[in-house]
C-alpha positions, -999 to 999 in steps of 0.1 A, spaced: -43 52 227 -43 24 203 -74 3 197 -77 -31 179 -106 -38 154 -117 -69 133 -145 -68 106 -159 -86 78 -162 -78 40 -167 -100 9 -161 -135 36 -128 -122 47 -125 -111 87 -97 -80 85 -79 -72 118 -62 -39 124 -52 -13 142 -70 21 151 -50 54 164 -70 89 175 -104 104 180 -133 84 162 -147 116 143 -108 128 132 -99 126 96 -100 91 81 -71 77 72 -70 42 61 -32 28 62 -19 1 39 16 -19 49 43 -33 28 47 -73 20 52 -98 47 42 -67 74 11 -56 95 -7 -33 106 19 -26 133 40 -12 113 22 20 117 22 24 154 48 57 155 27 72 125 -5 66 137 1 81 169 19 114 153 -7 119 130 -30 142 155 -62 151 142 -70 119 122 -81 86 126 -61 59 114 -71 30 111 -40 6 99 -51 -31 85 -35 -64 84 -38 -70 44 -52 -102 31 -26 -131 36 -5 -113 63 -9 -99 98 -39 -117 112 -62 -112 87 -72 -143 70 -44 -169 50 -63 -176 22 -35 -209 9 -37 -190 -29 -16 -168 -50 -21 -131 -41 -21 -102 -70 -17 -69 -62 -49 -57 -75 -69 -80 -48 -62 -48 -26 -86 -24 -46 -120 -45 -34 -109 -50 -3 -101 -13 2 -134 0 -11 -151 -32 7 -134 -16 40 -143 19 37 -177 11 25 -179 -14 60 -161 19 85 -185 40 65 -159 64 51 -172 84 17 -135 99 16 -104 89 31 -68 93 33 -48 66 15 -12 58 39 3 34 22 43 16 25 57 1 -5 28 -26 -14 7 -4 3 16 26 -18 14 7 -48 -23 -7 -41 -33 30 -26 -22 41 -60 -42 16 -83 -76 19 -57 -70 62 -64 -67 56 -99 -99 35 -100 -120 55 -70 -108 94 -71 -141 101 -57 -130 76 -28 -97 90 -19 -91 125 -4 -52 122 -10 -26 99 -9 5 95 16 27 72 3 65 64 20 85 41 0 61 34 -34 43 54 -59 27 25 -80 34 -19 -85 63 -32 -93 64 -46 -131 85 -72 -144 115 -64 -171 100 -62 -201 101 -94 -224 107 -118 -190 69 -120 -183 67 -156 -197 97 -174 -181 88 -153 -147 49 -172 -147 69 -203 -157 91 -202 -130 63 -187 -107 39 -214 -116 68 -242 -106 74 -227 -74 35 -227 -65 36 -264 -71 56 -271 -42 53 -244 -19 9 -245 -15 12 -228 20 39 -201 12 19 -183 -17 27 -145 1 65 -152 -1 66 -164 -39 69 -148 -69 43 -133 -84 24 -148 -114 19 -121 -129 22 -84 -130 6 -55 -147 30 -37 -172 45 -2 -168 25 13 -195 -6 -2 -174 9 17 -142 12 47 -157 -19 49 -172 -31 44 -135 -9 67 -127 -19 95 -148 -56 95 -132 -44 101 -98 -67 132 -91 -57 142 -58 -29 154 -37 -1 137 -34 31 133 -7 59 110 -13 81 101 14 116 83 2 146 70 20 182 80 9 191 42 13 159 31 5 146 8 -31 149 39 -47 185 49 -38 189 36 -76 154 60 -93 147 30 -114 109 36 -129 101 61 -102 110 93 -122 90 89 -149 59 80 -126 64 112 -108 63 132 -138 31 118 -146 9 132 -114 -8 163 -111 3 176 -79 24 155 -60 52 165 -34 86 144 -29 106 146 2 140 123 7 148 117 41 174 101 61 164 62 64 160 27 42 133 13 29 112 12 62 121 50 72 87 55 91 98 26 115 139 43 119 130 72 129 124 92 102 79 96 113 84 128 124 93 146 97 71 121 73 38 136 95 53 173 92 
């Protein structure tokens, strides 16, 4: 049975999803860009034996537009802010592609926070090309001119730097599962070798599916 819930932290009102029994192992799930909290519905209710609790991130879903660029790392306040508010010491981290990538920086910050980390899709941000920083705000900051109620869709004005990622990386303390598609972003490895040399104890599984593999039928054998 899936239940809705709505709550408050630091003036924001979150809205989000919850799957399974109330005292089951929290799991706080964390979707990709310009998705919701829906986009856990087969996971959530595979995942027997845990409480999930899936959120609409700040600027998407139905949780509160705020008309103002978005950085990545807004996600680790609002994160600790949430379990803090459900009253979770620990929790699981599920996270999709942005989600895995903020799961990843609020684990590298809070390893006392997070029990372990399932991540589908992501194991860290996206940076930009090295040397391109400057003409990326530029172009960023243009955009942002004339586009003041599309701030989620634009490009962002700025990112942290790989050797910033891995450094958050390398503090990941916990367990952690990777879930990838064999036609997903990381058909081509890109960064995503070197980062997974970098964790302590992490597990990798390639399964049939694209980018959104939880959601094309691939949850299954994600959950397994």
């Amino acid at each position: 049975m899936t239940e809705t819930i709505r709550f408050e932290v630091a003036g924001l009102t979150f809205h989000g999803l919850c799957f399974g029994p109330a005292d089951g192992i929290p799991v706080l799930a964390l979707h990709g860009w310009l998705d919701n909290a829906a986009s856990f519905t087969r996971l959530g209710a595979l995942l027997t034996g845990c409480r999930v609790i899936a959120i609409d991130q700040r600027g998407q879903g139905m949780t509160n537009h705020l008309n103002r660029p978005y950085h990545i790392w807004n996600g680790v306040p609002d994160v600790i802010g949430i379990l803090d508010t459900l009253g979770w010491e620990q929790a699981i981290l599920l996270g999709h592609s942005m989600g895995a990538a903020v799961a990843a920086l609020v684990a590298s910050a809070y390893p006392d926070r997070i029990q372990a980390l399932w991540l589908v899709e992501g194991l860290g941000p996206w940076t930009y090309p090295d040397g391109e920083a400057p003409a990326l705000l530029r172009n960023a900051t243009d955009e942002l001119r004339w586009a003041s109620d599309r701030h989620i869709t634009l490009l962002q004005l700025f990112r942290l730097d790989e050797s910033q990622v891995q450094v958050c990386i390398r503090r990941l303390e916990m367990p952690v599962s990777l879930g990838l598609g064999d036609q997903g972003f990381f058909k081509d490895p890109l960064f995503l070798p070197e980062r997974i040399k970098l964790c302590r104890d992490i597990g990798v599984e390639t399964l049939k599916g694209g980018h959104h593999l939880h959601l094309e039928g691939a949850e299954g054998a994600i959950v397994t």
